[in-house]
LUMVOGU-382199 format. One record per atom (N, C-alpha, C): x, y, z. Coordinates in steps of 0.2 Angstrom, whole numbers, plus 5000, padded with zeros to 4 digits. Layout:
N
XYZ ...
This chain:
320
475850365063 476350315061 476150245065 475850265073 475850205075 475250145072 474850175068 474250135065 474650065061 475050095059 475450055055 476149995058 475950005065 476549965070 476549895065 475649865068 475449805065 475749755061 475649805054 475949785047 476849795046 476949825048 477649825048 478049795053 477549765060 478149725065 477949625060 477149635056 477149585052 477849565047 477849615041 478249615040 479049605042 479249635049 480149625052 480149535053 479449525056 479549455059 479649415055 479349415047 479249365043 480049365039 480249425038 480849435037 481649415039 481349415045 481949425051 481949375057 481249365059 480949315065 481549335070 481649295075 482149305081 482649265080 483149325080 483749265079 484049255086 484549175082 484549125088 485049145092 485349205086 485949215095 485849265100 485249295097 484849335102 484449265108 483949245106 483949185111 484449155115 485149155110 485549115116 485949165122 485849245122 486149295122 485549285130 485149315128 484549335133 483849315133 483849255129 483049205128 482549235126 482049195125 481749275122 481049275126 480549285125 480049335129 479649265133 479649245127 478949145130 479649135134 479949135135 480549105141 480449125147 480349205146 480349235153 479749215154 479149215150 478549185153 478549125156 478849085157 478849035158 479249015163 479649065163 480249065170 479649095178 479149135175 478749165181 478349105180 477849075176 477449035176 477848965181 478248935180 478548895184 478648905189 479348955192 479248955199 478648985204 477849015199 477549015205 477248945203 477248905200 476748865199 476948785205 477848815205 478148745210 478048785219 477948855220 477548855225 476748855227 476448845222 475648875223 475148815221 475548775217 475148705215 475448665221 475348655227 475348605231 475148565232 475248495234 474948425235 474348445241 474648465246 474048495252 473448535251 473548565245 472848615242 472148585241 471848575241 471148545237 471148575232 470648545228 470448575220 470148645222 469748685226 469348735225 470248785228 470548775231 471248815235 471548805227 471748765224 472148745219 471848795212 471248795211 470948835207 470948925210 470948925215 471248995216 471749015217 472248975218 473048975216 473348995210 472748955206 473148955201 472949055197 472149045200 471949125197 472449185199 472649165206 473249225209 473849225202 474249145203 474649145197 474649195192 474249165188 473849195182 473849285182 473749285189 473649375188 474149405190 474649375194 475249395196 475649415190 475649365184 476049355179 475649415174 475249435172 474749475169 474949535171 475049555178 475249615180 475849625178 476449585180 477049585179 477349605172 476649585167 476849565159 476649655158 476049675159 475649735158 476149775162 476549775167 476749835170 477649845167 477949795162 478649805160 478249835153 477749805149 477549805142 477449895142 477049905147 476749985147 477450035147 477850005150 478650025154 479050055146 478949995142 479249985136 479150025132 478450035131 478050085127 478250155128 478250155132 478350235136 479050255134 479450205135 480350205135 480450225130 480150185124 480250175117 479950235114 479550245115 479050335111 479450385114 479950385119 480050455122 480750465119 481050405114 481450435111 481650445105 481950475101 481950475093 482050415090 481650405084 481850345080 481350285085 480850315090 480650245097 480150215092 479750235085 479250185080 479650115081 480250135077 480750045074 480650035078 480850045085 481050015091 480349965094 479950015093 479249995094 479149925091 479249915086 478949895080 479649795082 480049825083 480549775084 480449725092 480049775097 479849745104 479349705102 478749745096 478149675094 478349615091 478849615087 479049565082 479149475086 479549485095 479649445095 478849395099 478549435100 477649385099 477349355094 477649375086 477349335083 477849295079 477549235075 478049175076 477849155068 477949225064 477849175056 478349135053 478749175055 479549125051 479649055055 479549075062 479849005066 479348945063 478748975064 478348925060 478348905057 478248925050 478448905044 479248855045 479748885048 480148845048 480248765049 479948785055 479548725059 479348665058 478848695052 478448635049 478948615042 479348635039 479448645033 480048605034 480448595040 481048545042 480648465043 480048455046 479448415045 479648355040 479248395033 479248385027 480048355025 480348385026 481148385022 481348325027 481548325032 481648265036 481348195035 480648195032 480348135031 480548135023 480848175020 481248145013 481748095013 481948115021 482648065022 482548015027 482048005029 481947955032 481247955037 480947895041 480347895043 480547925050 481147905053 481247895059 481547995060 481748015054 481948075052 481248135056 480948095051 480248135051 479848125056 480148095062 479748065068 480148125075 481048125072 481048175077 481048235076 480848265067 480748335067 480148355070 479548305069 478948335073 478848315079 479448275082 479148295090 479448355094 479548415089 479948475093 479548515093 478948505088 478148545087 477348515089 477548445092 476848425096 476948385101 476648375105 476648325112 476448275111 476148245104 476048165105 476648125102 476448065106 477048015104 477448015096 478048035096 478348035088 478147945088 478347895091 478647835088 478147805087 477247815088 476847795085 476747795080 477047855077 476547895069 477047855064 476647875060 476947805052 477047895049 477247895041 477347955039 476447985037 475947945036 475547995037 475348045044 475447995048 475348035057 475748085057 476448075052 476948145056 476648185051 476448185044 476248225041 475648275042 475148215048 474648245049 474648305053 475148275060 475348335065 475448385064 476148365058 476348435057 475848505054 475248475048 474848505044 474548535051 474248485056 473748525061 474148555066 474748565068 475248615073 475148675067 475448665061 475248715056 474548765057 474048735056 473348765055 473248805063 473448755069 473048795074 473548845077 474348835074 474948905078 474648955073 474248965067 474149015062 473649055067 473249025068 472849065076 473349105080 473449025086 473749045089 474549095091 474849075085 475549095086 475549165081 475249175076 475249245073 474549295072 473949255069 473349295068 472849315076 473149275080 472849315087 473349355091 474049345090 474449395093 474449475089 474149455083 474349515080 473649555080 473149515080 472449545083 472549605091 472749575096 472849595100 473149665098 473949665096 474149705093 473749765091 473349755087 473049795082 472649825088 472149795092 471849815098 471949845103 472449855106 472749865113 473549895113 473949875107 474649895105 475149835107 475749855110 476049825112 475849765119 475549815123 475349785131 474949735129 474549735124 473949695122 474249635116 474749635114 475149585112 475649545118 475849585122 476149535126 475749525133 475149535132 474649495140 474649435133 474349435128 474149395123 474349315126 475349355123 475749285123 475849265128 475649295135 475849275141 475549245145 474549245140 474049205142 474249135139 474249145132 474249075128 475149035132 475549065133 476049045138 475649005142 475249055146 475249005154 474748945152 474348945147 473848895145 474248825142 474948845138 475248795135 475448735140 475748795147 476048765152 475748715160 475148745158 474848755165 474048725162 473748735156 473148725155 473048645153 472948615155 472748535154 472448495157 472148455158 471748415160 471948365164 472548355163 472748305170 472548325179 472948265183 472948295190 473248335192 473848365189 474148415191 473948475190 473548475185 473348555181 472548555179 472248515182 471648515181 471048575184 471348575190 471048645194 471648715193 472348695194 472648755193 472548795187 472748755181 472748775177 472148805173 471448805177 470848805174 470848875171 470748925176 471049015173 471149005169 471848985167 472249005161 472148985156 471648915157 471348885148 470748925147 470248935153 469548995153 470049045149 470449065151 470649145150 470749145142 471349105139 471649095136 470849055129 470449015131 469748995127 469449075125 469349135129 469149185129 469549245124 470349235125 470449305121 470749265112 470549175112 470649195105 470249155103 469449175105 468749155102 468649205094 468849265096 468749295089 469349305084 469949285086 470549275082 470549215078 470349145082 470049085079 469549105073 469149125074 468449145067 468949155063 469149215065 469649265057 470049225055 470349195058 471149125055 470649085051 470049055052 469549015046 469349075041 469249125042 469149165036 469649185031 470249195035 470749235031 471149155028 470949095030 471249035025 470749035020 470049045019 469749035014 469949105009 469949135013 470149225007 470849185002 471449175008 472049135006 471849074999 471549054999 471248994994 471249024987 470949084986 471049114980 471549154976 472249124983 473049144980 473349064979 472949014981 473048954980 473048924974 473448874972 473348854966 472848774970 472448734968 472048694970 471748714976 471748754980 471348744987 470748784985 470348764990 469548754988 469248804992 469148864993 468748914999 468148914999 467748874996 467148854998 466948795002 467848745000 467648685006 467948715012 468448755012 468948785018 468248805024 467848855020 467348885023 466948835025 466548785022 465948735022 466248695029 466848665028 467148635032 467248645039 467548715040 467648755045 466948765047 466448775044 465848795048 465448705052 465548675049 465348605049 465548595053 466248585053 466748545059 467048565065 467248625066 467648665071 467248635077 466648635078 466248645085 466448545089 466748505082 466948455085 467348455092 467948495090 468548485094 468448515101 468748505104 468748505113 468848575114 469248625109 469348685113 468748705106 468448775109 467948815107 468348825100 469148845100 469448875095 469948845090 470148785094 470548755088 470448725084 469748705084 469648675078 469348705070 469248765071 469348835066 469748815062 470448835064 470948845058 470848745055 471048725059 471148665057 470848635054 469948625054 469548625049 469448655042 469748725044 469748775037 470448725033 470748715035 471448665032 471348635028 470848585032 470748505030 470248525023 469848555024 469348565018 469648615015 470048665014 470348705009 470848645005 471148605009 471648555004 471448505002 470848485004 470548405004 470748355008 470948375013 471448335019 470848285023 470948245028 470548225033 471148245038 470748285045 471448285049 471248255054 471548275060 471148265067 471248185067 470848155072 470748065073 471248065081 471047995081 471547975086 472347965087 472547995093 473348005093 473447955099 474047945100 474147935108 474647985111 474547995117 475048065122 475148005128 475848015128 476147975134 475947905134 475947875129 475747805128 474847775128 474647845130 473847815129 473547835124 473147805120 472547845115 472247885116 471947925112 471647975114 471147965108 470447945109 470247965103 469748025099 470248055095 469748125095 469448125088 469048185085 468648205080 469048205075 468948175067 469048205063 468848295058 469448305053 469248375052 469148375044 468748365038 468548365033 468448305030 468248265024 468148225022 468448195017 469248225013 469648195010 470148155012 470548155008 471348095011 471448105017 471648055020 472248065027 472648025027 472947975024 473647935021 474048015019 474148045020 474748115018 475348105017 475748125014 476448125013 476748195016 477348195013 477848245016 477548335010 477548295003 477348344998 476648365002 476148345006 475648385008 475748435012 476348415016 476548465020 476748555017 477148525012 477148585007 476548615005 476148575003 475648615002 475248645005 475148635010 474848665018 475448725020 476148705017 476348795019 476048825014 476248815010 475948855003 475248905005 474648865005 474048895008 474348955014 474748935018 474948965023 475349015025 475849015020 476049085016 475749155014 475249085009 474649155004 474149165013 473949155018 473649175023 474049225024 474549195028 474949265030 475049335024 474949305018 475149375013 474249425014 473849385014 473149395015 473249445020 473349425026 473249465034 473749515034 474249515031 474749575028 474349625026 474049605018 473549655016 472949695020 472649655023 472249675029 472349705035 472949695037 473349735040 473649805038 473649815032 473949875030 473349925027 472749885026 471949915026 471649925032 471949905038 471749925043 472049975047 472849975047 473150055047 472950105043 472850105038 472550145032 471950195036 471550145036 470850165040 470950205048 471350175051 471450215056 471750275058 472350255053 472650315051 472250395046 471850385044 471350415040 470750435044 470750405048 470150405056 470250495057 
């Protein structure tokens, strides 16, 4: 039965996601991550350190957290198989690693907010991206939101769930608690430019081949689409991905922009400064709120695609 964890904690999550009085009751898992990633990072990243001390600090960090994650995740496993009914139970501990509902929800308040106004649509998407809301006109917020969409499809469900399928529970939550310390700690600034270097090495490494698959399985998704195009999703993706600064995010986001005819990517500003980065396909980039629907849309039938394949890869194992 456990072949089948996968498919079935896909499905509780899409259904059910985490609910928010469980968050308010006992937070939920990226919180505890964060609560270690924080307090060692306010004693381990010190001004005193040099960059070569600060970069081994942060690797301790990093492993410290990894152990801690691995030795309750194993705990869990063990706890949950050794009693009757411990599959649901299983299956319920996976669930809150992946983030299909929140997402989708996410971006779809985006859209709906920028119905009601520009300013609307300025503070739904600054709850899903770091760059400045009060520069973007309504194509910037539409843009963000499409690209927070494309690269959390990676990040937040088709590489935790890879993990998953690979290693089980323990392997879904080193997963989330890599990509955690990389949210928090991985950056390019003076504070995290050496500490955080592990955790974006580490974090570039376990979702080099989750990224691939997220450009594949949006192309697959195309032919549940009514207009998106899986030969531009594909062409594009292969074209453009290698622009963007991480090895892996610009994957899905490329597959995006060419499955919809989108132009995404360009320059942002973070913290008031410009940033100027690569675009991703060769269509519009004036976008509206209605694109943003359509970008769930494709992103649904994704998720329905990786369901499928999820339920041919229990199949296969289970059959092993």
């Amino acid at each position: 039965m456990y072949a089948f964890l996968p498919p079935l904690a896909l499905l509780v999550e899409r259904w059910v996601g985490y609910p928010a009085r469980l968050t308010a009751a006992i937070g939920h898992p990226v919180m505890w991550f964060g609560f270690v990633i924080n307090y060692l990072e306010a004693r381990l990243n010190t001004e005193k350190r040099n960059a070569e001390q600060r970069r081994l600090a942060g690797l301790v960090a990093l492993a410290v957290l990894l152990v801690l994650v691995l030795v309750v995740a194993v705990a869990a496993q063990q706890a949950v198989r050794a009693i009757p009914g411990g599959f649901v139970f299983e299956i319920l501990v996976a669930t809150p690693f992946l983030a299909q509902k929140e997402l989708g929800r996410a971006v779809e308040a985006v859209a709906t907010a920028l119905g009601v106004s520009l300013e609307a649509g300025r503070e739904a998407v600054s709850h899903i991206v770091g760059r400045d809301p009060q520069a973007l006109d309504e194509a910037g917020v539409s843009r963000a939101a499409i690209e927070t969409l494309a690269e959390s499809t990676s990040d937040g469900v088709v590489a935790p769930w890879f993990w998953l399928v690979l290693l089980g529970l323990p392997g879904i939550a080193l997963y989330k608690a890599i990509n955690t310390a990389d949210s928090m700690i991985g950056h390019l600034n003076e504070r995290y430019r050496d500490y955080g270097w592990a955790a974006a090495k580490l974090d570039d490494l376990v979702n080099l081949l989750p990224a691939r698959l997220t450009a594949v399985l949006i192309t697959a998704a195309c032919f549940l689409t009514q207009h998106a195009r899986p030969g531009g999703a594909w062409a594009i993706a292969t074209r453009d991905a290698r622009k963007h600064a991480s090895p892996n995010s610009g994957w899905p986001e490329a597959a995006f922009a060419g499955a919809l005819g989108f132009r995404l990517g360009g320059p942002r500003s973070y913290a008031g400064e410009l940033v100027d980065l690569p675009s991703f396909g060769d269509g519009k980039s004036e976008l509206v709120g209605s694109d943003i629907l359509r970008a769930l849309v494709l992103y649904r039938a994704t998720l329905n695609v990786l369901l499928g394949v999820s339920v041919v890869a229990g199949l296969l194992i289970w059959a092993a």
